[in-house]
Each structure stands twice: as structure tokens, then as C-alpha cells.
N, C-alpha and C positions, 0 to 999 in steps of 0.2 A: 391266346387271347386273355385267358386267366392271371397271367403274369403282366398283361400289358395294365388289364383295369385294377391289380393289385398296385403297380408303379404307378398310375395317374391318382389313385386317392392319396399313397403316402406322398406325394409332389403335393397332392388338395392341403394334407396336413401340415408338411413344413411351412408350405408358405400362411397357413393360418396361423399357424406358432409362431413365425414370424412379425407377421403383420402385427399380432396381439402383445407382444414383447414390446414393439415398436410405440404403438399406443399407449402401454404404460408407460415407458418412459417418457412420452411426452407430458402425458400427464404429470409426471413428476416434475420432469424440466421446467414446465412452466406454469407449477403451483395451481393447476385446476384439480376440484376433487373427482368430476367425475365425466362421464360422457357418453352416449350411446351415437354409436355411427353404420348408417344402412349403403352397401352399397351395391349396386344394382345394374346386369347387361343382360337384353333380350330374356327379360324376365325371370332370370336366374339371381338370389341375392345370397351378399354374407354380410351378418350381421355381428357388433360386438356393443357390450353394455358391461363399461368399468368404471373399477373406481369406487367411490362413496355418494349414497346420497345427504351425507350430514356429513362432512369432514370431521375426524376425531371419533367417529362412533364405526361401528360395526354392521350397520345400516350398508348393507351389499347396495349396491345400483343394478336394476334389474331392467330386464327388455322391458316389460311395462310399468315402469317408474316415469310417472307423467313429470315434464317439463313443464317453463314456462318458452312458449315459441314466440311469444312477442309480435314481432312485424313479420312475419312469415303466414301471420292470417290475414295482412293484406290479402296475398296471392290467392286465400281461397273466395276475397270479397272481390278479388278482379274473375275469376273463375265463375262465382253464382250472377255477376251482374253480366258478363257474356252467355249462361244460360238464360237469364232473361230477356235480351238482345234477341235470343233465337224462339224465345215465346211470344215476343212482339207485345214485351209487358214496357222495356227501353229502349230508347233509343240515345244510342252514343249522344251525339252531337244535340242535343235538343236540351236547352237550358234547365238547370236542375230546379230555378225557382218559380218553370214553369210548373214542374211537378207538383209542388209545395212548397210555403214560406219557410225559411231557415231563421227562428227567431234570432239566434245568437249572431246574425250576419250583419253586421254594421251596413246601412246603404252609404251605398260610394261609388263612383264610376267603373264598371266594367264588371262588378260583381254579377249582375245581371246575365253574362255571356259566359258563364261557367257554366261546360256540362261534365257528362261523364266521361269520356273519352279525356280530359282533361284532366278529372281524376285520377285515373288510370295512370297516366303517364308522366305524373306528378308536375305540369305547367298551371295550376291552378292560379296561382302568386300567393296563393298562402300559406303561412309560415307553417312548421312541423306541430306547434303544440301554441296557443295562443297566451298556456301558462298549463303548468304542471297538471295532468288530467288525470292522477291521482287525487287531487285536490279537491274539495267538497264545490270549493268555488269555481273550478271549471265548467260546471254545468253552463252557469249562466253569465261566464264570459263573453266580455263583444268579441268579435270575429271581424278580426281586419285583414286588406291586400295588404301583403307586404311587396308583391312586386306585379305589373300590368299580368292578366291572363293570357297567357298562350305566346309569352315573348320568353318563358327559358323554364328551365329545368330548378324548380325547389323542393326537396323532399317535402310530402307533408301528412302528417297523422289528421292533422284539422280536414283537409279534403275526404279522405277516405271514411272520418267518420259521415261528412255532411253526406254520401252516397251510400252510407249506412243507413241514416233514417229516410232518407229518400225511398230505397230497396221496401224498406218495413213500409214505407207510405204506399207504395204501389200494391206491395200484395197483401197489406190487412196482416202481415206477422211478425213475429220480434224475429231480430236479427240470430238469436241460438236457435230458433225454428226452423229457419233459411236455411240457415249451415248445415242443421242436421235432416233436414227434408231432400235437400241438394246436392248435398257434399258426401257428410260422414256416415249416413246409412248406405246410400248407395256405392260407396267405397271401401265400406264397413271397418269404416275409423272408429273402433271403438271408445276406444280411449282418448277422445278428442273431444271436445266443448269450448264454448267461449266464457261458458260459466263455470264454476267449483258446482265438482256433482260431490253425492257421499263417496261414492265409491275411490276416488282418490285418496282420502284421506289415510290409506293406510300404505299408500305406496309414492306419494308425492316426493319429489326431490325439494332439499334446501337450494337456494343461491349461495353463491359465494363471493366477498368480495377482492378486490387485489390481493390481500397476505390469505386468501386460503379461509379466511374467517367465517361462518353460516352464519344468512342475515336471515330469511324468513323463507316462510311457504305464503303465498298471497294468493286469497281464496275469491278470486273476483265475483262478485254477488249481479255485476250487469255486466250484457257482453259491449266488447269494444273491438272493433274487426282492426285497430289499430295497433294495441295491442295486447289484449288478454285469453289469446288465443291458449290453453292448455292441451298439450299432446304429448307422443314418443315419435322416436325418429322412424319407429317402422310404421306408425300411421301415417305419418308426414310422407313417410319414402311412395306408399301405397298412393296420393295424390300428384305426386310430381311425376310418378308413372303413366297415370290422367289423363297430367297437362301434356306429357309429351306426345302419347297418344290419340289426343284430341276426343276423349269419352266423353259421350254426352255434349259436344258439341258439335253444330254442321264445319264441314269442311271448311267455309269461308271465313266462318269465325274463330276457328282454328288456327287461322293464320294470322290473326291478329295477336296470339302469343309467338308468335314465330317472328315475324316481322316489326322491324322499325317503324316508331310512330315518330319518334323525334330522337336527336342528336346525343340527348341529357348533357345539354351545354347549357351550365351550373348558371345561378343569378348570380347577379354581382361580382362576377368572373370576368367580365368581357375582354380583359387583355391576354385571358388564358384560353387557347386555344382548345378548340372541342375535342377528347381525348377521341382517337381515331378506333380504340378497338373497343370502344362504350357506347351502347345506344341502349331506347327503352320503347318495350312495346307495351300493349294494354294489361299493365299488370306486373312485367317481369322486367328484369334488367336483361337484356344479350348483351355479350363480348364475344369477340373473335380471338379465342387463344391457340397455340401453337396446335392442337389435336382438331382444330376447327370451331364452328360455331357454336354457343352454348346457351344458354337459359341459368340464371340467378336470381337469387335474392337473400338477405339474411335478417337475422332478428337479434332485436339488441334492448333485455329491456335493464341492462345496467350489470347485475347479477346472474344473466343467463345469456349467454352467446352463443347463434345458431346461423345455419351457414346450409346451403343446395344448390348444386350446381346438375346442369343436366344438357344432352350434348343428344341431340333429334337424330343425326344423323347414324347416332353409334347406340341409341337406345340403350342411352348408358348412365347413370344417373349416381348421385353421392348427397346421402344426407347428415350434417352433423349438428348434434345440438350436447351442449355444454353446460354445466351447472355453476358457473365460475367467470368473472369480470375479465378474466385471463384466458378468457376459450377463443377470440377472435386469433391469439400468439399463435396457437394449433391450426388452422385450418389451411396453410400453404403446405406443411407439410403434410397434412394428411392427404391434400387431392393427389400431391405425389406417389406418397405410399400406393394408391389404389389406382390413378390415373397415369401412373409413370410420370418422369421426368418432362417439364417443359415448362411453360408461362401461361399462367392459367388468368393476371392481370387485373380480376375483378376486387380482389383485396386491394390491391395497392389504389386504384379509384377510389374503394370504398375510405380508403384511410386519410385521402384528403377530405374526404366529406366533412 
């Protein structure tokens, strides 16, 4: 027995030594500086954090070297607005400008029939960003349809934020209250915010753009559940374990991450058929790829590319986030490395987007 669990750790070793070979050279391959990736079955994980967080410096990347997660805090503003669902604070389908007026919302026809459920599942008809929401002047941008509500699939940051100040409208607190009342403490994400705490500042990572270059640390002052999510991939990993578990949610509503709301048949698409192994429920992307059903999403805020896939039925999950314009290049081969050989499908969707 001795000799048996001495031969199963040194097998645990190679193939760690492995694997971590493999991921630097992709790293190298494909000019990202650095990257942390969680991966995770029946609650057993291995975890690795390479690379640079400033390319050109000696700045190690470390397990808690906060990223920027971008649009992966959608997933946890679809998560807290299904706990509110289950406190009977929302209701899906119930128009959001019932809640409260949306000053930046242009009136226009059908604006009035947007709820949250429609958020969630990005058929709002409005566009991703109505302009640059870096921009001092997005605040008080008009907010226009760009396409009928509830007639196709448009990504949109503009939606998720509008179900942002909705959330704060109903319960009287800012949306970094939410998260961390609902989310990060009870998950004990500590290293997670939608705001720059102090405590980053001595561990943050740079961005990187296409040639390898460091552009900044962005220390978002308001939160934005669209995109100014700051994490590591092992807080991250600690949430998609959660969602797949259904913590903190009732079963029924559980299922509304599991299951199909709509097709995610694209706007302005209509001669291109709806991709057959893409759908989208309240909050995540599902595909059906070759090892079975899955749960996705990824985040993209130009400089930092991050990527999670997770598979309910295998209680199996993979978190990757990248510090480099060039980290989306990595992510077919890494589900490989750790998921085996197949068609995982959701990249190549995402890359006509």
C-alpha cells in the first residue's frame, strides 16, 4: 500500500510538471506575460500562477495578484439578482421602469417592457456600451434601442448596468455592498471587489497589450458589475463552484443557471442560422460540447482576457484569467490540457461576436 500511494503522488508530480511546462510555453507562444488558472473536480483543485505581473520586471505573478475580471462580474450581478428573486425583493419579468425611472433611457417604444430576465439573457435591444463608459461622459449619456426587446440575442454592458442601479434601488445599498454582503463574504472571496481597495496596491497585476507591452493598473473608484470587477482566478474558481452547486440558491432557481432561456440567435444575423450547441440562460452562456453540457462566460476588458467553463454534470470546473490582449490565443489549449482532448466550441462563438 506504501508503494502504491508513493507511485500515485510521483504520477500527481509528473503530470504537475507537466502541465506547468505546458503553460509556459504557451505563455511564451503567444506573447501573454502572465496568468493564473484554477482547475477544479468534486472539490479537489490544482492551481498555477505564471509568469509576470509587469512584463520586463521581476514582479513574480502570484496566487493572490488581483486581476482585472472584466465581464465575468456580470455572472456574479446574474447570481445576486437570482438571490433577490428568492427574497421576493425581484421579480424576473416585471418591467425594471416599474422599479425606478432610468434617467439616461431615452423614451421610445418598447423601452417600457424591459425586465430583468431580459437582462440576464442579453435580449434587452440595447447595445453593449452606448459610448465608452470609461468616459467621464457616459454617465449621462442617452440610452437608446438598438434593436425591438425580446426579438434576439445582443450582448450588452448598458443592460446589466441598468439592473445594477435597479438592485441598489430596491435594497437602499451600493452595488460593492451587494457583492460583498451576497457574494464575497459568504464565499470568502477575499480578494475580490468591484472597487480598488488599498490592499491591492502592492500585488495588482499590469495589462498587457498585443506585443507584450504594460499599459496600466486601473483602480476603478465606482463599481460597474459590467466591467470593473477586480479578483484571482482562485476567488473566481471559489464562485463558479456556487453557481454550479446552487449555494444560496432554491432549487428552482437554480435552474434557471442550468437551463436555456433563449437560443442566443445574434441581432442582425437573421440569415445565419442559430448556432446549435449555444444557448443562454439567466446570467451564463451553456454549449453542449463533446464531454457534455457546460456553463461559460468570459471577460474582456481589452488588456486582460479571462475565460470559465464548468460542466454540472462532472462537477468540474476551469478558471483562466490572463494579464495580456493575447490571453483569449491560450484558452482552447488550456481546456485541453486539463479537460482532455475534444470540442469545447464556446471560443469559436465567442470569436464571431
Amino acid at each position: 500500500m506504501k508503494f502504491l500511494n508513493t507511485l500515485f503522488l510521483l504520477l500527481l508530480t509528473l503530470t504537475a510538471t507537466a502541465q506547468q511546462q505546458e503553460l509556459e510555453a504557451l505563455l511564451k507562444k503567444q506573447n501573454v506575460s502572465g496568468l493564473q488558472v484554477v482547475y477544479s473536480q468534486n472539490g479537489k483543485s490544482t492551481a498555477y500562477s505564471l509568469g509576470q505581473r509587469k512584463s520586463g520586471t521581476r514582479q513574480a505573478l502570484k496566487a493572490n495578484t488581483t486581476f482585472q475580471a472584466a465581464s465575468l462580474g456580470k455572472v456574479v450581478l446574474a447570481y445576486v439578482a437570482l438571490r433577490l428573486l428568492d427574497q421576493g425583493l425581484l421579480a424576473l419579468d416585471k418591467p425594471l421602469l416599474s422599479y425606478a425611472p432610468y434617467p439616461r433611457l431615452a423614451i421610445q417604444p418598447g423601452a417600457d417592457k424591459i425586465t430583468a430576465r431580459m437582462v440576464l439573457t442579453h435580449s434587452t435591444g440595447l447595445p453593449n456600451w452606448a459610448e465608452n463608459p470609461l468616459a467621464d461622459s457616459w454617465k449621462t449619456s442617452v440610452l437608446r434601442l438598438k434593436y425591438t426587446p425580446d426579438s434576439c440575442w445582443n450582448y450588452s454592458g448598458e443592460g446589466y448596468v441598468w439592473l445594477q442601479k435597479t438592485l441598489e434601488h430596491l435594497t437602499g445599498k451600493s452595488w460593492e455592498q451587494l457583492a460583498q454582503a451576497e457574494v464575497f463574504k459568504p464565499l470568502k472571496m477575499r480578494r475580490s471587489s468591484f472597487v480598488w481597495q488599498p490592499g491591492f496596491d502592492k500585488n495588482a497585476s499590469f495589462g498587457h497589450d498585443n506585443t507584450g507591452k504594460p499599459t496600466e493598473i486601473r483602480r476603478f473608484a465606482e463599481p460597474n458589475a459590467g466591467f470593473s470587477l477586480l479578483s484571482t482566478a482562485d476567488d473566481y474558481s471559489r464562485f463558479v463552484r456556487a453557481l454550479l452547486a446552487g449555494t444560496g440558491l432554491q432549487p428552482a432557481t437554480h435552474q434557471l443557471l442550468l437551463r436555456p432561456a433563449n437560443e442566443a440567435n445574434r441581432c442582425g444575423h437573421t440569415l445565419t442560422p442559430t448556432d446549435a450547441h449555444i444557448a443562454w440562460a439567466c446570467g451564463v452562456g451553456l454549449v453542449t460540447t463533446s464531454r457534455g453540457p457546460a456553463l461559460w462566460h468570459w471577460g474582456d476588458n481589452g488588456d486582460f482576457k479571462n475565460f470559465f467553463l464548468a460542466f454540472p454534470e462532472q462537477q468540474e470546473t476551469l478558471v483562466l484569467f490572463t494579464n495580456g490582449a493575447n490571453g483569449q490565443r491560450l484558452t482552447d489549449d488550456v481546456l485541453r490540457l486539463f479537460f482532455g482532448p475534444g470540442e469545447y466550441r464556446a471560443l469559436q462563438w465567442l470569436a464571431e461576436e
